[in-house]
SEFI-509251 format. One record per residue (C-alpha): x, y, z. Coordinates in steps of 0.2 Angstrom, whole numbers, plus 5000, padded with zeros to 4 digits. Example, Ala and Ser with C-alpha at 12.3 -4.5 7.8 and 13.67 -1.06 7.14 Angstrom:
506249785039;506849955036;
***
This chain:
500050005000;501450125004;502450084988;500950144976;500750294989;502550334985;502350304966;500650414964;501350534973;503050574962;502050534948;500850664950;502350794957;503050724939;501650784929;501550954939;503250984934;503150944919;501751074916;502751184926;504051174913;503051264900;502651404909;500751354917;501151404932;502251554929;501951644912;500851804916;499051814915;498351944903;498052104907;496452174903;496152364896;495852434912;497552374918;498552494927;500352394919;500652344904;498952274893;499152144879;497252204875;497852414873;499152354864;498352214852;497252394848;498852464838;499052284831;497452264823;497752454814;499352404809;499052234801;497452274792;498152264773;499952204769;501252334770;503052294764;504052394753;503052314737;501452424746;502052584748;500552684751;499852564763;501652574771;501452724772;499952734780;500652634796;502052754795;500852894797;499952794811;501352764821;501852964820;499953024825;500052904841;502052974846;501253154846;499753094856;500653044868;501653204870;503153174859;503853274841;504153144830;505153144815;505253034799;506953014791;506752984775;508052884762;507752854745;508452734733;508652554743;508852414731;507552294733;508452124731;507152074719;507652224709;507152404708;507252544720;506052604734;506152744744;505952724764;505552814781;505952784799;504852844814;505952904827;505253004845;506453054860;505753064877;506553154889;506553184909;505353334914;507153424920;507553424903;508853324891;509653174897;511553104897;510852934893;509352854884;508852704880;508152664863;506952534860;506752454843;505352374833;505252384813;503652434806;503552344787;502852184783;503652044775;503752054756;503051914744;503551754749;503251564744;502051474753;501951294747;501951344730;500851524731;501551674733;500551774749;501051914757;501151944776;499952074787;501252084798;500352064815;501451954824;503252004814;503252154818;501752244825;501952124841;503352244842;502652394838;501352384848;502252324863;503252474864;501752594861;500952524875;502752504885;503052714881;501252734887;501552674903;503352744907;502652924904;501552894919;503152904931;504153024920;504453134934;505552994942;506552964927;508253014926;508652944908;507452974892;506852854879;507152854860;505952764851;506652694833;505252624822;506152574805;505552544786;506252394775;506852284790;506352134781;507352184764;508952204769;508952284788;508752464777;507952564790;509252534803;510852554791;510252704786;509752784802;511652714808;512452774794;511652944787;510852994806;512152934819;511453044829;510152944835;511252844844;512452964855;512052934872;511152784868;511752674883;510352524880;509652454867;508052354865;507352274852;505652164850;505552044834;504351904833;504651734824;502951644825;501251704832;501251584851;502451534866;503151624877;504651784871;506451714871;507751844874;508851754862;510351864858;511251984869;512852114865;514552064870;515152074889;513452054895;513552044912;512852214916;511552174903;511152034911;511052084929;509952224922;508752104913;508452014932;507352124935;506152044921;504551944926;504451774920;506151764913;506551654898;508351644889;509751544885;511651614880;511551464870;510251544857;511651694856;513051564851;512051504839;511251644834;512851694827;513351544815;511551544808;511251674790;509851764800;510051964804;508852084814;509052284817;509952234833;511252144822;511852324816;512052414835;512452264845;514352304843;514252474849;512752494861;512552354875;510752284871;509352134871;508552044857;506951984861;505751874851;504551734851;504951574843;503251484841;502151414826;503451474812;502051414800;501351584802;502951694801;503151784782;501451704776;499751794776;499251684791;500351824801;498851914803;497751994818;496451824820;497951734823;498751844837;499151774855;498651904869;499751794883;501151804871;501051994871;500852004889;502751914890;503552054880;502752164895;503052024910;504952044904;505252214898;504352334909;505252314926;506952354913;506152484906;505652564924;507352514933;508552604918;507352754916;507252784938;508952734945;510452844945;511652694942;511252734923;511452924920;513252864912;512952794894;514152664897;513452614912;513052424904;514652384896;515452254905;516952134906;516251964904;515351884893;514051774907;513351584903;511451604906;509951494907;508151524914;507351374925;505251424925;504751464942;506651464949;507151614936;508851644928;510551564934;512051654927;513951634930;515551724922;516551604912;517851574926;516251514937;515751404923;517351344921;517551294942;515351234941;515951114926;517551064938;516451024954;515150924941;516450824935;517250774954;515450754959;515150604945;516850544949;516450534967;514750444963;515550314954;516850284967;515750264978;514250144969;515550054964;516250034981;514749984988;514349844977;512949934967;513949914951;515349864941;516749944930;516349844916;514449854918;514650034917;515750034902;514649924894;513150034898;513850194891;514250114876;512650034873;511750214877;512950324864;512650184852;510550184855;510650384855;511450394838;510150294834;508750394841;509450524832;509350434816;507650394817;507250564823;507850644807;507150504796;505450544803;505650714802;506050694783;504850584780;503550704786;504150854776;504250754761;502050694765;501850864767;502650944752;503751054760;505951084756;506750974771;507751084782;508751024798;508451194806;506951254797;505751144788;504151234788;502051224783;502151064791;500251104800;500450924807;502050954815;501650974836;500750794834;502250714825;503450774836;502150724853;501950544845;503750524842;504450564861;502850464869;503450324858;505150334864;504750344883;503450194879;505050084871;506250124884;505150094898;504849914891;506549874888;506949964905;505749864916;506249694907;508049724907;508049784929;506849604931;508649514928;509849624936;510049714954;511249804947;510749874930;509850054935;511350104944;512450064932;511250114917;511350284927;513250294929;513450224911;512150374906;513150524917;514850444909;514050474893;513350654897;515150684905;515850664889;514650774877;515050904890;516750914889;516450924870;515451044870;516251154883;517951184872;516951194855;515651304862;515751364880;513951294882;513651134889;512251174903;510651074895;512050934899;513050974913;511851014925;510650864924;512350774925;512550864942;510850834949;511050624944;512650644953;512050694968;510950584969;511850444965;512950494978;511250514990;510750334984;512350264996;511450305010;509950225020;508450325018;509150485008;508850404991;506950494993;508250654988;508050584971;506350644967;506650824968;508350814959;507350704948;505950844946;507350984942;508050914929;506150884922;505951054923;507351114917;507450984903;505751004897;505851194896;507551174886;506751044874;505051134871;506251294865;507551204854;505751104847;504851244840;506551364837;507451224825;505651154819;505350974815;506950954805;507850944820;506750824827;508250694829;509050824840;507550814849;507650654854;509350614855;509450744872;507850694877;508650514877;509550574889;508350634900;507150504900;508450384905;508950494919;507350534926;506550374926;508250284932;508050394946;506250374951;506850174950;508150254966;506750374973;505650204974;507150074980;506950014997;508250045006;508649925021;509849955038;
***
């Protein structure tokens, strides 16, 4: 009776946690219109006006209507906006168009500031663009009047305390992003002025209509960055996007101020079906998702405008470049390259001492745990093969190009990828329960075999990349309570170190999933085949009993 107590009760704490992961418990609600903070409802208002009709550069009166738009809602608010004008950009389909950025300062009621910080959204829709075989064009609600209105509704609630600011705000709204990043060029190149005294930069894209905003690229030495963006509600980044960010062919108006001005790159990452297609449009839009820009950017916004510590315009450039990650409900954990050097050290002595001492006491062998790692590295590459061959195959049903990082129009694609990982926790809990039937010893030694495996993927990874955490730190937690398991009674530890590495793994997984796309499905699975042998070989420990 006690042993199925114990297992409903980390089963349920395992599905709690795992709905934890995606932000049910943590993402903020949506704030109606009569919201005293920031309102996903005021600013899904400038959305709908904004994504009425197309408006890219091959619609330039409707283009310029928004422009006209955005400068009427500046002056409302108490601001003498200006449009920059430039003419002659090369459309890269041939031709020439002329453009025009919306920019506003906001200063303190004393008077001008010695610092501002600009936020940043671009205002044009995506061009015409293939859509499986039809050429549609975007409306531009999502990519990049999320933005847009985001900010508007972000300016609308700063100027409520501008008495307490100390800094002022430049607002840069830019034409022809989705060309060739025009509008920002040319404001940096033929109005550099915009960007004296600019000591922050921040700038809302969207990739995708749903899920929760991802700041997914920061400036270099971003530890003030970083310990500025703390104060965000419901944070949700990875440095590892940034690394990344940086070997893929993809650019935003950030790209073009990131070396000079410390800054943040937000977007959201979900449903890529929608993004450049005429799906991007206002029925489609997400109010939660709105809210996140808010959740995250509002506290910033209201720290760097009030405190003092930011008068100097080079206030946020730091030293260090800091490793980062979010855990839902835990927040942000971030260290300097040195700490992540010394945490990677003390994860590696931790597994070493685990296996010194399972081994030691009899609950496996050298050779059983050599025969296990290879048996999992072996089964993962597998994984990964199939993965890919699935995710192939579906694209190829679905009459879309295959792409390892970006396959898209695949409307099927959340239920492939669902079925594929229930499938792969249904397998390996059927080979797992036959195979611990014949031995005492094999979910120990699976589990060393699996952290010798993770230990060396690290490593890897940490002199190719710097960023190994969606590894190292579940190697840490198994370690732990590996080393927990030796004594009587304390392997109960294994369900909460079981349940953080759920909830950091499931968070990590649900971002790489819908940022790569089902082409990278084999990706997937191969780190989720990691986790799932963790996690249930330590809810096999959490349940042992353990004897005097």
């Amino acid at each position: 009776m006690m042993k199925h107590l114990k297992f409903l009760i980390g089963f349920i704490l395992l599905v709690l946690t795992a709905l934890a992961s995606f932000g049910t418990f943590s993402l903020p609600r949506v704030e109606k219109g009569d919201s005293d903070r920031f309102s996903a409802e005021r600013a899904s208002k400038h959305i709908e006006v904004m994504s009425k009709v197309p408006h890219s550069v091959e619609h330039p009166v409707e283009r310029a209507q928004v422009r006209r738009y955005l400068y009427d809602i500046l002056e409302d608010m108490g601001g003498e906006p200006e449009i920059h004008e430039y003419d002659s950009v090369k459309f890269r389909y041939g031709g020439y168009f002329d453009i025009g950025n919306v920019y506003c300062q906001f200063d303190p009621l004393s008077g001008p500031a010695d610092s501002y910080i600009m936020m940043v959204a671009h205002f044009d829709s995506r061009f015409r663009q293939t859509k499986l075989q039809k050429t549609v064009y975007s409306y531009g609600a999502g990519d990049d009047a999320y933005g847009v209105g985001s900010i508007l509704e972000l300016l609308s609630q700063a100027l409520k305390y501008r008495d307490e600011w100390h800094q002022g705000v430049r607002i840069l709204f830019t034409d022809s992003e989705e060309n060739a990043l025009d509008g920002m060029k040319c404001a940096a190149k033929y109005n550099p002025e915009l960007f004296e005294n600019v000591g922050y930069v921040v700038n809302l894209e969207s990739r995708g209509m749903d899920g929760p905003v991802l700041l997914f690229e920061t400036s270099a030495n971003n530890e003030n960055v970083l310990d500025l963006y703390s104060e965000a509600k419901a944070p949700y980044g990875y440095s590892l996007t940034t690394v990344v960010y940086r070997f893929l062919p993809n650019n935003t108006d950030f790209t073009i101020v990131k070396d000079s001005i410390p800054g943040i790159n937000f977007s959201t990452i979900d449903n890529i079906n929608y993004y450049h297609v005429d799906d991007d449009n206002f029925e489609n839009i997400n109010l939660a998702t709105i809210q996140h820009y808010g959740a995250q950017i509002e506290p910033i916004l209201e720290e760097f405008l009030t405190s003092g510590e930011y008068r100097d315009p080079d206030a946020l450039k730091g030293d260090d470049d800091l490793v980062f990650f979010t855990v839902p409900i835990l927040g942000i954990f971030s260290f300097t390259k040195p700490q992540f050097t010394l945490f990677c050290s003390v994860v590696f002595a931790l597994f070493c001492l685990a296996l010194v001492l399972n081994i030691s006491a009899r609950n496996a062998t050298v050779k059983g745990v050599l025969k296990k790692a290879l048996v999992i590295f072996l089964s993962s590459l597998l994984v990964l093969a199939m993965g890919e061959g699935i995710a192939f195959l579906t694209a190829k049903v679905a009459g879309t190009p295959f792409n390892i990082t970006d396959t898209r129009y695949v409307m099927c694609s959340p239920v492939v990828v669902n079925v594929s990982l229930f499938a792969l926790i249904i397998i390996y809990l059927a080979i797992y329960l036959k195979r611990r039937k014949k031995s005492n010893l094999f979910n120990i030694e699976t589990l060393l075999g699996c952290s010798l495996v993770l230990l060396v993927l690290s490593v890897v990874l940490f002199f190719a990349i710097g960023e190994n955490f969606f590894f190292a730190v579940p190697l840490m937690l198994a370690s732990l309570a590996l080393i927990f398991n030796i004594f009587v009674f304390l392997n109960i530890l294994s369900l909460p170190l079981l349940l953080l590495i759920a909830l950091l793994g499931c968070s990590f997984l649900y971002a790489l999933s819908v940022a790569l796309t089902i082409g990278a499905l084999g990706v997937i699975m191969f780190i989720a085949f990691f986790y799932l042998i963790l996690i249930v070989g330590l809810f096999g420990c959490y349940m042992s009993q353990k004897r005097l």
